[in-house]
N, C-alpha and C positions, 0 to 999 in steps of 0.2 A: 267288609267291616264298616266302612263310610256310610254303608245303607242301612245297616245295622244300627249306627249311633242316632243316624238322624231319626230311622224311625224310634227308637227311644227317647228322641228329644220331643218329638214330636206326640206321641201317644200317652209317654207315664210319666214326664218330666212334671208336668204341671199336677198329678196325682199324687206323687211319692217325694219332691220338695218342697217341704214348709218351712218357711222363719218362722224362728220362736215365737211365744208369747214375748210382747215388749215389757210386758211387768215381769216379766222372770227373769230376762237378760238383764234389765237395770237392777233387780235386786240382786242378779249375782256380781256383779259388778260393783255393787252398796258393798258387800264381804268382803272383799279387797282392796276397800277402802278411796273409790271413787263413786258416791253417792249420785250423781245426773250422768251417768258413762253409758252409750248407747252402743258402740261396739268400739275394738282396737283396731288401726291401719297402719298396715306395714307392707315391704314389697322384699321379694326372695329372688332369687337366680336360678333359670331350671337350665342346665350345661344342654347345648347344642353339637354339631357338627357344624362348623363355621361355612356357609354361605361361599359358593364361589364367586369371587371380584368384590365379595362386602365385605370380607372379615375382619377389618377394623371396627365397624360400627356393633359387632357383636360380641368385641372384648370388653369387659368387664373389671372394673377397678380392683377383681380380685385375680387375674389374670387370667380367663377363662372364656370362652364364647358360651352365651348365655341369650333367652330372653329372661323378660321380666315379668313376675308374677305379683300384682297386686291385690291384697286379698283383705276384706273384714271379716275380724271372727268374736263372737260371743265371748262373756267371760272364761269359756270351757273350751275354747281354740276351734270351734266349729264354726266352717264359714257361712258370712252371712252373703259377700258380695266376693266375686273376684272378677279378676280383666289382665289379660294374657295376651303377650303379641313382640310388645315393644323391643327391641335391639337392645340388648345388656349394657350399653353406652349411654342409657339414657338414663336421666337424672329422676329419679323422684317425683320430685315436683310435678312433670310433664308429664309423665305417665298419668298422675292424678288427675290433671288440669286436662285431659283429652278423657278422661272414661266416663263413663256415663251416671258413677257413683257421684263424682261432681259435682255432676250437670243437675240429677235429684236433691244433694246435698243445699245448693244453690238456689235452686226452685222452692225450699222446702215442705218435697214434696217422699223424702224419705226417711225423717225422722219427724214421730210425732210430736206437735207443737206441745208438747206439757213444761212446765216447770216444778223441781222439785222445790219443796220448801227445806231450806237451811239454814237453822237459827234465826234470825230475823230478818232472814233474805229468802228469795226464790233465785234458782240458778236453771236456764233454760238444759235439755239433751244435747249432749256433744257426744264426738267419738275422741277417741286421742290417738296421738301416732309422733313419736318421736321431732327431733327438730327440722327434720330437713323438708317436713311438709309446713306448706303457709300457713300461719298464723289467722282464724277465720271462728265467727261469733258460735259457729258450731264442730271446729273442729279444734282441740285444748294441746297441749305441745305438755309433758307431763315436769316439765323442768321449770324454773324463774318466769312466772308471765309476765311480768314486767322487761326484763332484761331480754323476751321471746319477742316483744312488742317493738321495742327499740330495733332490735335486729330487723325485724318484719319491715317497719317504715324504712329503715335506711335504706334497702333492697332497691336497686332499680336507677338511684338519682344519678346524673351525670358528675359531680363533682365528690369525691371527698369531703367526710364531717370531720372534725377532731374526733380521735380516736375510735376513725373506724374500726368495725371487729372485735373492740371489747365492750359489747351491751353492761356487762357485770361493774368496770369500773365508772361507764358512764350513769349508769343508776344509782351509784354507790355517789357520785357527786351533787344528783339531784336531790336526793334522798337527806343529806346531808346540809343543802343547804336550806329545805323545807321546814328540815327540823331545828335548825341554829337561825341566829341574826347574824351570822357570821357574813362580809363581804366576800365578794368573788376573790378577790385575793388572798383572804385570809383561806377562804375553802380550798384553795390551788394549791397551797403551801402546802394543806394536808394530803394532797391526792399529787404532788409534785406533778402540777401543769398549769399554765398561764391564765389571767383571771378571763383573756378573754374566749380563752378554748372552755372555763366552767362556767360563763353568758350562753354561748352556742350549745352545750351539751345541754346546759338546763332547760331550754327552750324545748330543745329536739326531744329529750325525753317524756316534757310535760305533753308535747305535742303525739307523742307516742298515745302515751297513758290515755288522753283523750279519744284519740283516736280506734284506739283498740280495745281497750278496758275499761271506759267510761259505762256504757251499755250493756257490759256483764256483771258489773260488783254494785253499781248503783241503781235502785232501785225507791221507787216509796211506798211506805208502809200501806196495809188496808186502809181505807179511808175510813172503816167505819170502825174501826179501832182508833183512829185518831181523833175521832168527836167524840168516844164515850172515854179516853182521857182526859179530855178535857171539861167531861162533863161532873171528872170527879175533883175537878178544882172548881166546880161551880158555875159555869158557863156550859149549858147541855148541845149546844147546838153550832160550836164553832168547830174549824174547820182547820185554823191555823191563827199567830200570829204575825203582826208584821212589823216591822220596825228597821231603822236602819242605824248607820254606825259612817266612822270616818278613818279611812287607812291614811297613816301619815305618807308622804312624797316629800322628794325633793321641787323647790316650787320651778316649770318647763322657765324656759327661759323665755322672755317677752311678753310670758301670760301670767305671771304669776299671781297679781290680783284674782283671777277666777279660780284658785283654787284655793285661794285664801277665807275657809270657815269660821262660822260664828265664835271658834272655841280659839282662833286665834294664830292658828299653825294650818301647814298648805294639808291637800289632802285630798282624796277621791274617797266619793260615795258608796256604800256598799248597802244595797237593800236585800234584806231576808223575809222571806216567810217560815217560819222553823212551827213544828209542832209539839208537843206539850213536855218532851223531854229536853227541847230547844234543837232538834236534831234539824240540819237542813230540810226543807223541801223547793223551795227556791231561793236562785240569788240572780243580782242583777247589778253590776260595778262599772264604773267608768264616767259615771258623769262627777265636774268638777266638785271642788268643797264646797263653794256659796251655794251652789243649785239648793232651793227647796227644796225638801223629800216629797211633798205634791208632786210638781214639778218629777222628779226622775220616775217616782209612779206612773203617771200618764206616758211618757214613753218606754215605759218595759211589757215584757212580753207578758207577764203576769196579770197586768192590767187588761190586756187584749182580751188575753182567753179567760178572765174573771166574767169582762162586758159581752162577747161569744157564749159565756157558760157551758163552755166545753173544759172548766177547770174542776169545779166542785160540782158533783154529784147533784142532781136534781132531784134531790129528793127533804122531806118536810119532817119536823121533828114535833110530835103532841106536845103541848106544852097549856095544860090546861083545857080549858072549852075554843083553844086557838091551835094553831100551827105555825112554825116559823121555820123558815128555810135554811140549808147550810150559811154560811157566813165566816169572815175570816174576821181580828180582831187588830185595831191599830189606836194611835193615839189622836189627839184631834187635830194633830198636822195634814192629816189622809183627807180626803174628801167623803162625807159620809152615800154610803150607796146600798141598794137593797142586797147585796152580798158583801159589804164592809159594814162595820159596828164601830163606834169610838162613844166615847164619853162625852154626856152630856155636856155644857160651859155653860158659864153663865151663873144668874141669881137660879139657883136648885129648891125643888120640893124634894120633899122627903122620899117618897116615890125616886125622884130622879138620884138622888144618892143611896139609896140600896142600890138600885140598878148600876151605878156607879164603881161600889164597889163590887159587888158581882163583876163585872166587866172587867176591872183591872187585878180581879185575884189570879186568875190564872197567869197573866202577864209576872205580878212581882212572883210567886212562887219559884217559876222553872227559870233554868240560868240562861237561859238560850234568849233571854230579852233583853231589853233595856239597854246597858251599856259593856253589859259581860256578853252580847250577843258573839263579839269575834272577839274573844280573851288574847290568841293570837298577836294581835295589834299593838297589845299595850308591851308588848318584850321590842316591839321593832325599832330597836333604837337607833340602826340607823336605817332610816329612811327612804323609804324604797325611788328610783327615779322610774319617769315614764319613758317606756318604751312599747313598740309595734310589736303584737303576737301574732 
């Protein structure tokens, strides 16, 4: 029998098993209502005769000597991957983290790179598979991603978080204070725990969501939808706006002159680039309230990769019997640069006030400018204090 299988393994295996087409497993999987699903991962118990001198390593949480069978299957329950061997004792996780589906998953060298478009988003191929496998950019947990994320990071650290083991209530307090001006106190009362167990949860969670979810739900839009929006507020060849804004603080103690802005009240910096709906594409926060917005321009990363030109598209828009290049659009606080635009100053010709207002129509149109750039800001009545993230 042994010589039997191999020689089938060996002669007709590579003839007579095919994976699907990849466009017909993710469209069956779109009908079920997981539109980027590349297959499901689960693992089963196939009952054994226990092992002599091992039979502990072979019981199984359902009381049975077993190995374990980990398998991906299509939307239609036909396997696409399996891997067989493991002691019924073993966990999940580990099974997964030693097979070779993994180690391709990881490489990615088994699911092809496409992303599907979803609404105004693209959302890369993943597989999904219940919670007890890791949290991972291609492999989706079909429950709270949020709440999978939190669980995911906490995993592993040496010390206890405030309320380890409930991701749902600690999301439910981050969530909660993002969306109110409410102090950590006031939010504790609601969630009956201490202001400074909703400090530590808030953190751990934002820290979560970064960590985990930042790089699957944010994305930026086509570039070359972004310049013909703005091409229909009059300016054909921008790229984005820029402009900044001030978050009120409590003033650090010792420093508090440096954070003390022109408007009067202490406050940190917040620089945007947002495009013609005012929606983010960049931001950049931290430096004090006096700093110029020159000044925190020349140290943000936007600025780098503006002066690199590995930010905006190199490419040239007709504009007449000339051409002009991407560019983003700011006010005359900016320094003017062959990928920045601001407004002329000064004694003006007529010439330079068309151009004028051309330049600054898209700006007052969309909300996403000026001083409603972080609407956010203006509810924060009480005042946020600095702290290390």
């Amino acid at each position: 029998m042994a010589k039997v299988v191999r020689a089938i393994n060996a002669l007709l295996l590579h003839r007579l098993v095919r994976l699907g087409d990849p466009d017909a497993t993710i469209a069956g999987f779109a009908t079920l209502g997981f539109p980027n699903c590349f297959g499901a991962l689960d693992g089963t118990h196939i009952p054994i005769h226990a092992p002599v001198h091992s039979g502990g390593r072979y019981l199984n949480r359902k009381g049975y000597h077993s190995v374990v069978l980990q398998a991906l299957v299509d939307s239609r329950g036909r396997f696409r991957d399996i891997y067989v061997g493991w002691p019924g004792s073993t966990h999940d996780p580990r099974v997964f983290r030693n097979s070779g589906l993994c180690r391709q998953l990881e490489a990615g060298t088994y699911i092809p790179q496409w992303e599907i478009p979803l609404g105004d988003t693209t959302m890369p191929l993943c597989i999904i598979a219940d919670a007890a496998y890791p949290l991972r950019p291609w492999l989706m947990h079909p429950g709270d991603m949020m709440e999978n994320a939190v669980a995911e990071t906490s995993q592993g650290r040496d010390q206890k978080t405030p309320l380890t083991g409930r991701p749902g209530k600690r999301v439910g307090i981050t969530v909660w204070k993002l969306a109110t001006p409410d102090s950590y106190r006031s939010v504790g009362q609601q969630f009956g725990v201490g202001k400074a167990t909703v400090g530590a949860v808030f953190m751990e969670v934002v820290r979560a969501i970064n960590a985990m979810l930042l790089h699957r739900l944010v994305r930026l839009g086509d570039p070359h939808a972004t310049v013909a929006a703005f091409a229909t507020l009059g300016f054909p060849n921008c790229f984005g706006a820029l402009d900044g804004t001030h978050i009120p603080i409590r003033a650090p103690h010792h420093s508090g002159g440096r954070y003390l802005n022109r408007k009067g009240y202490h406050s940190v910096v917040l620089q945007a680039l947002v495009d013609s709906r005012g929606r983010f594409q960049d931001i950049y926060v931290g430096w004090p309230g006096r700093t110029h917005d020159a000044r925190v321009f020349r140290n943000s990363g936007l600025c780098r990769r503006l002066e690199a030109g590995t930010y905006i598209p190199q490419r040239e828009i007709p504009l007449g019997d000339t051409t002009m290049p991407f560019c983003v659009i700011a006010d005359a606080a900016y320094p003017l640069r062959p990928w920045l635009m601001h407004a002329y100053t000064g004694h003006l010709s007529a010439s330079q006030e068309r151009f004028n207002e051309r330049l600054n129509q898209p700006k007052a149109i969309f909300p996403g400018s000026s001083n409603t750039l972080l609407a956010p800001a203006s509810v924060a009545t009480c005042s946020l204090s600095l702290m290390s993230v």
